[in-house]
C-alpha positions as CSV (number, residue, x, y, z in Angstrom):
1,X,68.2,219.9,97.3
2,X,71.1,219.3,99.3
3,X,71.0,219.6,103.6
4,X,72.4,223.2,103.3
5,X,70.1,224.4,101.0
6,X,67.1,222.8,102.7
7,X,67.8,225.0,106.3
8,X,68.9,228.1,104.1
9,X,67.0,230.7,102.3
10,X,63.4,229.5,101.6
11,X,64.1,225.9,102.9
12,X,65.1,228.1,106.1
13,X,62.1,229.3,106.3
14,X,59.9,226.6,105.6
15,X,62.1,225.3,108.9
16,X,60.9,227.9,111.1
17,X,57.2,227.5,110.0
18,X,57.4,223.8,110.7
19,X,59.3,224.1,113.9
20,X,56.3,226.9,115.3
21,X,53.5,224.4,114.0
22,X,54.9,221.6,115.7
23,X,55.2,223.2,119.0
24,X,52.4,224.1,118.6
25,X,50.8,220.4,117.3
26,X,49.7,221.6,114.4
27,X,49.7,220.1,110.6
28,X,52.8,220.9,108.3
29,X,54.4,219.1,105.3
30,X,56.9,216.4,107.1
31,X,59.3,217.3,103.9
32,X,59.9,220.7,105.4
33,X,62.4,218.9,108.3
34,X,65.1,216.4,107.7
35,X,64.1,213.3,109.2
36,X,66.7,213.1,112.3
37,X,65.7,216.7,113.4
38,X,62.2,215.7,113.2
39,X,62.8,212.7,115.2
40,X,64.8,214.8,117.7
41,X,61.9,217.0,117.8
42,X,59.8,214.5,119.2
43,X,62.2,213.5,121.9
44,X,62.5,216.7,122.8
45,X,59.0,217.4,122.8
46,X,58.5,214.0,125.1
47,X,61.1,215.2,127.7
48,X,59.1,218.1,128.0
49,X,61.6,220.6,127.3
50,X,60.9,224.2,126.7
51,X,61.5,225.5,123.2
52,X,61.8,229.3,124.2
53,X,64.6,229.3,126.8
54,X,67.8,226.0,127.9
55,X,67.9,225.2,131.6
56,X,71.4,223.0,131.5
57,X,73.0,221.2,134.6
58,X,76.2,222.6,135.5
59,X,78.8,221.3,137.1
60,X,81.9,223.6,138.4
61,X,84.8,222.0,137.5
62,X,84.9,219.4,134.7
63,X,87.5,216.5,135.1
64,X,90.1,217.1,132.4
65,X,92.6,214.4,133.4
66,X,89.7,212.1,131.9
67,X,92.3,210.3,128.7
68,X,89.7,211.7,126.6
69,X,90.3,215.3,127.4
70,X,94.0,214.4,127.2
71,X,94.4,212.4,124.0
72,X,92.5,215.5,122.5
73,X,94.1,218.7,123.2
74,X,96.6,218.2,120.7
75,X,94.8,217.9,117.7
76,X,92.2,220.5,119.1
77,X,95.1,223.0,119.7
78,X,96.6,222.6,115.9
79,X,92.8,222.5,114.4
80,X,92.6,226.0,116.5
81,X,95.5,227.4,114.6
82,X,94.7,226.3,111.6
83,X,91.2,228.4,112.2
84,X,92.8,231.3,113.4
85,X,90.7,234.4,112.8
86,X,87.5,232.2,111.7
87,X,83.7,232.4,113.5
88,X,84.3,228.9,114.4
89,X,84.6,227.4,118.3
90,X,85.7,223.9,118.4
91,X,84.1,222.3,121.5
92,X,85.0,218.6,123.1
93,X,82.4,217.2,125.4
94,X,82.0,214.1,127.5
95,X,79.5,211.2,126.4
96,X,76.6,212.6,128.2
97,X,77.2,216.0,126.6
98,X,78.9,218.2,128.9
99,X,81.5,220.3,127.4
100,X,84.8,219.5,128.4
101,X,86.5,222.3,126.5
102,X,85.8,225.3,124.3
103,X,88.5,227.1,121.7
104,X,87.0,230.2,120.0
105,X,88.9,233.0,117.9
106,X,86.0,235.1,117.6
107,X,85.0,237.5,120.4
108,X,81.6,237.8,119.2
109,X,80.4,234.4,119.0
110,X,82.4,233.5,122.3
111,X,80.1,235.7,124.2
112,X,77.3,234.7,122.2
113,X,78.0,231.1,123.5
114,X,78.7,232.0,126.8
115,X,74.8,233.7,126.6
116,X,73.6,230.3,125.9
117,X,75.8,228.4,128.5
118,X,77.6,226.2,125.5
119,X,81.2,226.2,128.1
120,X,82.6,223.6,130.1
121,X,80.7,222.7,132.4
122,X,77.2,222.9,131.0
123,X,75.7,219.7,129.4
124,X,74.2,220.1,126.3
125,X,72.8,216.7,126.1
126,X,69.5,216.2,123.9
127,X,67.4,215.5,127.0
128,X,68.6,219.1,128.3
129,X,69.0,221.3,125.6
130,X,66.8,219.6,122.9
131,X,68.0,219.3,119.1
132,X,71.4,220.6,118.9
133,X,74.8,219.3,116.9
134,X,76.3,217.8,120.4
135,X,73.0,216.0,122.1
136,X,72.0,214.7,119.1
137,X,75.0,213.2,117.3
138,X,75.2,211.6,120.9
139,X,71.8,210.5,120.5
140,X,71.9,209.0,117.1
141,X,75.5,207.4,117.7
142,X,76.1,209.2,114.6
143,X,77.5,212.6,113.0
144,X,75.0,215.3,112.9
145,X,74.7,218.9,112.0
146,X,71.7,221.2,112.8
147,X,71.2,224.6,111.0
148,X,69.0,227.3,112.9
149,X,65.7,227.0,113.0
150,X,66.0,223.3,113.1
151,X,67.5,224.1,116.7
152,X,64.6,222.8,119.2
153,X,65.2,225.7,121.6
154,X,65.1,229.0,119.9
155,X,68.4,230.7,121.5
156,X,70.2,228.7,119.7
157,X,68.3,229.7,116.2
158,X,71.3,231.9,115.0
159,X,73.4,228.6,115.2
160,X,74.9,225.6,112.9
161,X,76.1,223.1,114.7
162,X,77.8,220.1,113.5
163,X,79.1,217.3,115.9
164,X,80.4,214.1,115.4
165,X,80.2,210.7,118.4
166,X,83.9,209.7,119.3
167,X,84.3,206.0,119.7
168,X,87.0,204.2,121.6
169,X,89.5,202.6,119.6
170,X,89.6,199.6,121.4
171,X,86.1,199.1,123.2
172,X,84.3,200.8,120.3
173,X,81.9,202.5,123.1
174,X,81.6,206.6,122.6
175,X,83.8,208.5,124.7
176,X,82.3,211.8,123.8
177,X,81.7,214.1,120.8
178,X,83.6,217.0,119.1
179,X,81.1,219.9,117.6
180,X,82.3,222.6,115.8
181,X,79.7,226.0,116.1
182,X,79.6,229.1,113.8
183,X,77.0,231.6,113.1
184,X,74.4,230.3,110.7
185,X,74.9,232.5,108.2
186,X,78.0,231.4,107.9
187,X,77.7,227.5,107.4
188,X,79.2,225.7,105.2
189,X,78.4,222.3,104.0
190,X,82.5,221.8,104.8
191,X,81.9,221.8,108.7
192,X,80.5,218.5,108.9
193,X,83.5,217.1,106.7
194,X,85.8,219.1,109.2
195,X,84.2,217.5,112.5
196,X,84.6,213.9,111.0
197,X,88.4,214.3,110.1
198,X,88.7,216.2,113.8
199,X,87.2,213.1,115.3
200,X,89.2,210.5,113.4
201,X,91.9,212.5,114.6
202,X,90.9,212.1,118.2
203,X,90.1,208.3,117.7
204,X,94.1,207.7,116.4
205,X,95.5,209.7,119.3
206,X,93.4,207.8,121.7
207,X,94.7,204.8,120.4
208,X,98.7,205.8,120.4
209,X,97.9,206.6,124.0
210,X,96.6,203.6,125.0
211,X,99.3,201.9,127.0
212,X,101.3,198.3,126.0
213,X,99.1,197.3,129.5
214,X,95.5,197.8,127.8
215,X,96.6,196.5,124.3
216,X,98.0,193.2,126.1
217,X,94.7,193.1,128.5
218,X,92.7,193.0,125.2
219,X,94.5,190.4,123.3
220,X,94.2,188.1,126.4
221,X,90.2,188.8,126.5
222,X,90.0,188.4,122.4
223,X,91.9,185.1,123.1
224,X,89.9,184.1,125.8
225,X,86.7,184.7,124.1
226,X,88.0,182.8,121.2
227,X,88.8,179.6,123.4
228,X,85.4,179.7,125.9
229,X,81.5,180.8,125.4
230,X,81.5,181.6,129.0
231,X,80.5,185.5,130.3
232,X,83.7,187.4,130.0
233,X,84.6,190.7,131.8
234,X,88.1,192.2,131.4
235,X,89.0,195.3,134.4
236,X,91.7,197.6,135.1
237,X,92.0,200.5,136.6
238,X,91.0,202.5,133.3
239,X,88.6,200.0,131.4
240,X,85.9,197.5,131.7
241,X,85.1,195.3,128.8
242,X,82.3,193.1,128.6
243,X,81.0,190.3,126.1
244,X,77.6,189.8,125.2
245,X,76.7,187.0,127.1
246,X,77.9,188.9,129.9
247,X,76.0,192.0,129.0
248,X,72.3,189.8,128.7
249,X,72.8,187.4,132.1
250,X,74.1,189.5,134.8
251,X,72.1,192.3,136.0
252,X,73.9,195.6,137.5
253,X,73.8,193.8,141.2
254,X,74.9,190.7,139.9
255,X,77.6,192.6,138.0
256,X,78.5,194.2,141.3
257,X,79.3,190.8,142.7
258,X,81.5,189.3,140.6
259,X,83.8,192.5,140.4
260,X,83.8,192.1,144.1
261,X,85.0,188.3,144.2
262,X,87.5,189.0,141.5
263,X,89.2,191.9,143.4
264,X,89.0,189.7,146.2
265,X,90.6,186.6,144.0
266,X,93.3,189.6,142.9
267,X,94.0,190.2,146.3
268,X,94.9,186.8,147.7
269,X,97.9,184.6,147.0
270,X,97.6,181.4,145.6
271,X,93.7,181.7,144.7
272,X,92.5,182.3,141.1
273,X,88.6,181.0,141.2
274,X,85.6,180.6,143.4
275,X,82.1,179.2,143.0
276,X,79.3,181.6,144.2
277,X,75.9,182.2,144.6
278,X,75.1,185.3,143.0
279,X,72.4,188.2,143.8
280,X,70.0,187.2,141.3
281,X,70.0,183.5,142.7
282,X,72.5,182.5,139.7
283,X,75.3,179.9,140.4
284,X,78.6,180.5,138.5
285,X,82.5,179.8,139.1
286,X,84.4,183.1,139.0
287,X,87.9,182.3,137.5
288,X,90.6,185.7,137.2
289,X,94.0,185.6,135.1
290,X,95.7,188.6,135.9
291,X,97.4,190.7,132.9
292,X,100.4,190.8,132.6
293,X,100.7,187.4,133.9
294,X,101.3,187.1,137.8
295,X,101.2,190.6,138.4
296,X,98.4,191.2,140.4
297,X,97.0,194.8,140.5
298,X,97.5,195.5,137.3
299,X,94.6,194.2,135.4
300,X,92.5,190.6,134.7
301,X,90.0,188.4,132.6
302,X,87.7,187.2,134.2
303,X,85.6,184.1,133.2
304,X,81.9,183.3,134.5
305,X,80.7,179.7,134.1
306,X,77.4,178.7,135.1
307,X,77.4,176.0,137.5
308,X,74.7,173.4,137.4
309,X,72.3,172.8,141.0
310,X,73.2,171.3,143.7
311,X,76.9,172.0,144.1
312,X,78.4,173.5,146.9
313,X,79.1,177.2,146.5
314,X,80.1,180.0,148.6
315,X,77.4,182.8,148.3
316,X,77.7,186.4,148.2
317,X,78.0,186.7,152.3
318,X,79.3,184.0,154.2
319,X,76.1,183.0,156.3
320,X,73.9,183.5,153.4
321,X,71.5,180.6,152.7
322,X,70.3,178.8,149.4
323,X,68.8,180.3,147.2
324,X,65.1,181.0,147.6
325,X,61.9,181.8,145.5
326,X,60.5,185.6,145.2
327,X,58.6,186.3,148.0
328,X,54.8,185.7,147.9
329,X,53.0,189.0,146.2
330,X,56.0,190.5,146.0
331,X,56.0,191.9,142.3
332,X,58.2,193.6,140.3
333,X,62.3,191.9,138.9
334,X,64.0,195.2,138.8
335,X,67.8,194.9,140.2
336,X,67.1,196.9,143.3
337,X,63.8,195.0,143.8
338,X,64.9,191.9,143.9
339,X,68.1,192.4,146.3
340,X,66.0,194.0,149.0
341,X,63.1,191.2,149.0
342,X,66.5,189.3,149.4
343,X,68.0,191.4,152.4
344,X,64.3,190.7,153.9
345,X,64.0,186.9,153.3
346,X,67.5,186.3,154.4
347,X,67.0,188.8,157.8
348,X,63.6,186.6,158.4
349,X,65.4,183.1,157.8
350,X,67.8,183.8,160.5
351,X,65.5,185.3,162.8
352,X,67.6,188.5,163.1
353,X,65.7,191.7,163.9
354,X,66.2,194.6,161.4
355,X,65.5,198.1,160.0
356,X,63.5,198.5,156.9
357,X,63.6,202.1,156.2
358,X,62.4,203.9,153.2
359,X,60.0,206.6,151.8
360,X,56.1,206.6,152.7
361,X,54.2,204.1,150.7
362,X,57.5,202.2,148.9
363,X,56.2,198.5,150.5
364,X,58.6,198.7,154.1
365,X,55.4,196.7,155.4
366,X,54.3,194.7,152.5
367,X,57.8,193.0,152.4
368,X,57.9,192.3,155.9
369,X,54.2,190.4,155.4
370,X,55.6,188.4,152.3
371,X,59.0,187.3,154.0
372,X,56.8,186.4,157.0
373,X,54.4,184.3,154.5
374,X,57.2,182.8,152.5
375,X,59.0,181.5,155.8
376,X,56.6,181.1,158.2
377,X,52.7,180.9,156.7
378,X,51.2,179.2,159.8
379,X,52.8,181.4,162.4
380,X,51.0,185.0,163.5
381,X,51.6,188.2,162.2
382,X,51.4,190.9,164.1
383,X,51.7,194.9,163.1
384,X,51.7,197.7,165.7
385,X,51.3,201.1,165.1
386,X,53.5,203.2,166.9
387,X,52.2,206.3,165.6
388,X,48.9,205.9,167.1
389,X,50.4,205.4,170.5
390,X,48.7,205.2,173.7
391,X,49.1,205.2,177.6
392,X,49.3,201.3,177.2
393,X,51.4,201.4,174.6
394,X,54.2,199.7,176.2
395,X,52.0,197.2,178.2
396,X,50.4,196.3,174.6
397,X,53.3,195.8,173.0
398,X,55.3,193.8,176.3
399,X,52.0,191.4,175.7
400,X,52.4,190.9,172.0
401,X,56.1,189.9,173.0
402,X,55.3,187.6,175.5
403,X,52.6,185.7,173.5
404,X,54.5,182.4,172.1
405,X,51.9,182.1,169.3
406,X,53.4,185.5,167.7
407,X,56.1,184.8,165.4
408,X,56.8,188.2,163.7
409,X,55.7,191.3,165.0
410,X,56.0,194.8,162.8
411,X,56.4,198.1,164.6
412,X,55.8,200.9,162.4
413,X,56.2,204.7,161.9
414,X,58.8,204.5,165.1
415,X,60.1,207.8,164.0
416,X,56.8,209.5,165.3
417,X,57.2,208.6,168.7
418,X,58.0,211.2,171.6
419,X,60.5,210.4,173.8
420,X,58.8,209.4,176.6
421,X,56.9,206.4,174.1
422,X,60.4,206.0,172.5
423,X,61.9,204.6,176.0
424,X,58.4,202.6,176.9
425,X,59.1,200.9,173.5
426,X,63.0,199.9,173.9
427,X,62.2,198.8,177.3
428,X,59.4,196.8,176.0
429,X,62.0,195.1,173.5
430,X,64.7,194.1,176.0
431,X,62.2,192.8,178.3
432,X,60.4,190.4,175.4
433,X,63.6,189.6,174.1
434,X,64.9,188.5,177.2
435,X,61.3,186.5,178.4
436,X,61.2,184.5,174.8
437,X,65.5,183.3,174.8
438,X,64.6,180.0,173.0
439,X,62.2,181.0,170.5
440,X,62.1,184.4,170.1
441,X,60.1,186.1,167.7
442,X,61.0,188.0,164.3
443,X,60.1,192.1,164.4
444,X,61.0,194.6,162.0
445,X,61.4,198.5,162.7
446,X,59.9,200.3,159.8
447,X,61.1,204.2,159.4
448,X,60.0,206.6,157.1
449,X,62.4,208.8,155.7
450,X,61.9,212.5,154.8
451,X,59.9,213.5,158.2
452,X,61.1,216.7,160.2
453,X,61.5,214.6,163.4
454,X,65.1,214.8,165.0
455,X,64.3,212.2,167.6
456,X,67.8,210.3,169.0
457,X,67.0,206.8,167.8
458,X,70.3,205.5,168.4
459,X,69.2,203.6,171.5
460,X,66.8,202.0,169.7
461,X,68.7,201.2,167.0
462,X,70.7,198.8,168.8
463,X,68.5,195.9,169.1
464,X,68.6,196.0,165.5
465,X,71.5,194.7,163.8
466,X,71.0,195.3,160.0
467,X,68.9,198.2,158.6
468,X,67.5,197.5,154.6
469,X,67.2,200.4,152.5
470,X,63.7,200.2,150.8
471,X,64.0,202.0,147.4
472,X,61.7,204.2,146.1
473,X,59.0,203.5,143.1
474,X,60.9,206.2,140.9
475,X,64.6,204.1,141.4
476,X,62.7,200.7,139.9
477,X,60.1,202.5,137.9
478,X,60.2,199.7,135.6
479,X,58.4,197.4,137.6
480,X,55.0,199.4,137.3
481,X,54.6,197.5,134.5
482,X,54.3,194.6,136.7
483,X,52.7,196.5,139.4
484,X,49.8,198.0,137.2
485,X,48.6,194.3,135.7
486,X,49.2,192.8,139.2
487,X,46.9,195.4,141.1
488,X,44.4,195.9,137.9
489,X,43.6,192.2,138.8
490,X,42.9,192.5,142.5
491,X,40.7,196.1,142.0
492,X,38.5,194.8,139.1
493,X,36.4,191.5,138.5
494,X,36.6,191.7,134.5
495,X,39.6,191.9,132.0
496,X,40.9,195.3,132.6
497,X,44.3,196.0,131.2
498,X,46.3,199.6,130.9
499,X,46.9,201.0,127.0
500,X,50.4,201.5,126.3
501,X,49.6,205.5,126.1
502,X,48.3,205.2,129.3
503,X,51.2,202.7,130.4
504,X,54.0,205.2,129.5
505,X,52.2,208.3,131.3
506,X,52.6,206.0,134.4
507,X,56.0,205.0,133.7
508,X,57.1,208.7,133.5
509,X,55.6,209.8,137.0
510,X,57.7,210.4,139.9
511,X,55.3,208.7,142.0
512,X,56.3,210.9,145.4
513,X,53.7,208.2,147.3
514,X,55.7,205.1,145.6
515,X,53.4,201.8,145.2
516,X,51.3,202.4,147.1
517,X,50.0,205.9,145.5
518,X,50.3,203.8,142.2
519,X,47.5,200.9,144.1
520,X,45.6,204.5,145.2
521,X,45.4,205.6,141.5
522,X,44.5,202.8,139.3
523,X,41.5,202.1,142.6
524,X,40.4,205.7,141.5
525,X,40.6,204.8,137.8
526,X,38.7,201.8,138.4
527,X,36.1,203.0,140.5
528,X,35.3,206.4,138.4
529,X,35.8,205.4,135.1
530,X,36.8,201.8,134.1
531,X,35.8,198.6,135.3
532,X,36.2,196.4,132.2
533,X,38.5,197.1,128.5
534,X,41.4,198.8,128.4
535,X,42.7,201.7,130.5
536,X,42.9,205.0,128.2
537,X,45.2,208.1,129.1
538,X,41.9,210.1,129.5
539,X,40.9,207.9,132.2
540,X,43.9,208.6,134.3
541,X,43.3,211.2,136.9
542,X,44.4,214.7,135.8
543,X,47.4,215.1,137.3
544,X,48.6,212.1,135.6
545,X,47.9,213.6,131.8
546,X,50.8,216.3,132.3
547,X,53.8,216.3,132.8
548,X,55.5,219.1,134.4
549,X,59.3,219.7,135.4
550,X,58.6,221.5,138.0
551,X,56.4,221.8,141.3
552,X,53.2,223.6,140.7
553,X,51.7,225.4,143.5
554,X,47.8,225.1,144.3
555,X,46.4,227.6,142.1
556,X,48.7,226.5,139.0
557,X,48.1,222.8,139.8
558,X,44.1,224.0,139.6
559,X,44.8,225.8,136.7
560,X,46.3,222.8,134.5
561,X,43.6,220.4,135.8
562,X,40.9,222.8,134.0
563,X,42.8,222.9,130.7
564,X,42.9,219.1,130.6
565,X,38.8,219.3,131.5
566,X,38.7,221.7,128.7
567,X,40.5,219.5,126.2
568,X,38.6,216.5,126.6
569,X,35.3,218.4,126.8
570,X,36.4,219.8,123.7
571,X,38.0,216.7,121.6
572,X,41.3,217.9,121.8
573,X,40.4,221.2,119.7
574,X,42.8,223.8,121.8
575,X,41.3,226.8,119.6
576,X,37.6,225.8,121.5
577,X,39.3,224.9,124.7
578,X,40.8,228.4,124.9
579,X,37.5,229.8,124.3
580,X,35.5,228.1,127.0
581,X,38.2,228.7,129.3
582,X,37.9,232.5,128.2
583,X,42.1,232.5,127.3
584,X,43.7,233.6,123.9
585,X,44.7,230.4,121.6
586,X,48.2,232.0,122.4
587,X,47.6,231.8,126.0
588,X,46.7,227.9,126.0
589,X,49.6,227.1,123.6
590,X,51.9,228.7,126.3
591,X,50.2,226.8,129.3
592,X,50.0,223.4,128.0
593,X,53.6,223.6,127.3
594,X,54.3,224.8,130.3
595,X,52.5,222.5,132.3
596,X,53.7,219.5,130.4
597,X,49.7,218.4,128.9
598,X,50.3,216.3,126.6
């Protein structure tokens, strides 16, 4: 049985049986569903997208200067004529799905598409509108068609889609995808064929309209490559090519860096390498050749060599000191991570009062303690609380100033001060600053960000020359799987460790109350219901075993937790769940999809 025969007739509806049992989770012969559109299924079903409406991001106007949209409209304008009068739109998107451009002859299945938002604009990546010919061909790297029911979401059921990745001639990276759409009654087992020779198409117009510049900028990175193992990057204004050894050594900060020092190379006469320092604690010589050759502006390779220890670099900033180890129960190696522990270490090192601002429960405090342990362990700590403050507020903190024996002092939650506090504490900080000139002590402002107050704390900010921008859990959310082994060991006394189930529930929260919410849920785990073995997804707390794309209000949020009660009291057997709950099997069906239990 060939594809089109499988999604047509009785294949057709063997598709729409197996597509209702598996949103449903229940059993049905895995030969009813082509194996990619099973597989996208399960994606789909793990982003937690609904199957009975699309909710697409939009955005107003797409870029079409983009070469893409440029080297295409030829060949999509001739492919348009040649279709004249046929049910067939030929759409172009970029490579995260969102339709650049749409050409359809037919009135009817124009406003159909409109219906389902398939215009420019609207992304119809997998991850937002499920199984469909665009998100998925983008999502298997590969061309793809999808016939009606196999659609995940079902306005799209009266569909075949077939879409085909376009790679970059010269990078080999996709660009973006062409799909061609008609009614699914009138697929052929041609429109796949069609939206592989449209794409080739694409691909050889890309490549005429790459300039003499980018051709010439690649032979001089093939060459180098061939002549040096080092990291190689090549850059202009239009393209950035990258080797592999580049690709596994330098992280997105480190990255970041050396683009920096080779546009600053670029930009000065005479120079063409510098030795730095990089984010991540790496040493490497930066060496740019700019293409075409002493024209500077135009383009460049540029070379990374490691550079053994101990010689003399210039780092990242100018006062910026050697590099240093990670700071002392500070965990987590995430890009983001790792360059604010360094912001904080290098603030601490040279005594220079800053800022750490951030959301509540991200580690603004817990960073402050670790740089103070890493530099100075024997000195005193100090942390005041200038959300509990009280009429000798100003006198406490003026004393904690004065004291010689305190060598970093933390003043937290400034932002909930009154004004009248807010001027006790600046005064407070000029007058200690000014009693301790020859060895004055290190103190860090911690803000929490996303409060109502509209205090003027401009005054105050003053005395602080740097401010660090603490990041969220949910911008390194891979480093809770350093985080939950790290805090599993200080909560229990036996070998507790977190199943991967379990592990990838926490890895998809949002976690609104950062680390320290994390540290709050795995203590609840451990004290209620497991001190020893190995962490299960039914021992996280309820909220944890859904996952829901939207905020639920108190009721709702009730209303889930009693259906996930219901499920494990019941073994998973939704039919019995529904009953005890006193809902229709339908009822549940709709509610755990809706609220995301998996």
């Amino acid at each position: 049985m060939d594809e089109l025969e499988h999604v047509s007739g009785d294949g057709g509806s063997r598709v729409a049986e197996a597509r209702l049992r598996f949103l449903t989770y229940d059993a049905f012969p895995v030969g009813d569903v082509r194996r990619p559109v099973l597989a996208s299924w399960v994606r789909s079903r793990r982003w937690n997208l609904p199957a009975d409406r699309i909710d697409l991001p939009y955005v107003a106007d797409p870029d079409l200067d983009l070469p893409l949209a440029r080297s295409a409209t030829p060949v999509l304008r001739r492919l348009h004529e040649y279709l004249d009068g046929q049910p067939i739109s030929i759409i172009l998107t970029e490579r995260n799905g969102m339709v650049l451009r749409r050409l359809t002859a037919d009135a009817e299945l124009s406003r159909h598409l409109d219906r389902v938002n398939l215009a420019p604009g609207f992304s119809y990546s997998e991850q937002f509108a499920g199984t469909n010919g665009i998100g998925t061909a983008l999502e298997r790297g590969a061309p793809t068609h999808v016939f009606g029911h196999e659609h995940y979401a079902e306005d799209l059921e009266d569909l075949a889609c077939a879409g085909v990745p376009i790679k970059h001639p010269i990078t080999g990276k996709t660009v973006g995808a062409i799909d061609l759409t008609c009614w699914r009654k009138d697929a052929g087992s041609l429109l796949i064929t069609l939206a592989k020779s449209t794409a080739d198409q694409i691909r050889a117009a890309l490549l005429t309209d790459c300039s003499a510049r980018e051709q010439e900028l690649l032979q001089e990175y093939l060459l180098a490559g061939r002549r040096s193992g080092d990291m190689l990057l090549a850059v202009n204004d239009d393209l950035l090519l990258m080797n592999a050894k580049a690709r596994q050594n330098l992280d997105a900060s480190d990255q970041a860096a050396v683009l920096a020092h080779a546009s600053d190379i670029l930009g000065r006469a005479g120079a063409n390498a510098v030795a730095v320092e990089l984010p991540s604690g790496r040493r490497v010589r930066i060496t740019c050749k700019p293409v075409p050759e002493g024209r500077r502006g135009a383009g460049a390779v540029i070379q990374i060599t490691q550079q053994p220890a101990g010689q003399n670099l210039m780092s990242v900033s100018a006062n910026r000191p050697p590099p240093r180890p990670g700071l002392p129960g500070i965990v987590g190696r995430s890009a983001p991570w790792i360059a604010t522990s360094r912001d904080v270490d290098n603030a601490y090192r040279a005594l220079q009062w800053i800022v750490l601002s951030g959301e509540p429960g991200a580690g603004k405090l817990a960073l402050a303690r670790a740089a103070h342990q890493q530099n100075n362990p024997a000195g005193t700590f100090r942390v005041v609380d200038a959300g509990v403050a009280q009429d000798h507020f100003a006198a406490d903190l003026e004393a904690e100033l004065a004291d010689d024996t305190v060598q970093a002092l933390v003043i937290r939650h400034a932002e909930r001060l009154g004004s009248l506090r807010l001027d006790e504490l600046v005064g407070a900080l000029y007058s200690g600053r000014e009693r301790r000139l020859s060895e004055p002590p290190w103190v860090a402002l911690t803000l929490t960000t996303g409060g109502s107050n509209q205090l003027d704390l401009s005054e105050l900010l003053t005395l602080f020359p740097s401010t660090v921008d603490v990041p969220p859990l949910r911008h390194h959310i891979d480093d809770v799987r350093e985080l939950v082994p790290y805090f599993l060991s200080q909560l229990s006394h036996g070998d507790l460790r977190c199943s991967p189930e379990a592990m990838q529930q926490l890895l998809r929260s949002a976690w609104p109350g950062n680390t320290e919410e994390l540290h709050q849920v795995l203590k609840q785990v451990v004290q209620h219901r497991r001190r020893t073995g190995i962490i299960l997804l039914a021992d996280l707390p309820a909220d944890l075993q859904a996952i829901s794309r939207r905020s639920l209000s108190q009721l709702e949020a009730l209303e889930r937790d009693a259906i996930i009660r219901s499920l494990l009291d019941n073994n998973g057997n939704r039919g019995d769940a529904a009953r005890s709950l006193g809902m229709s099997r339908a009822t549940i069906y709709r509610k755990i999809h809706d609220y995301g239990i998996r």
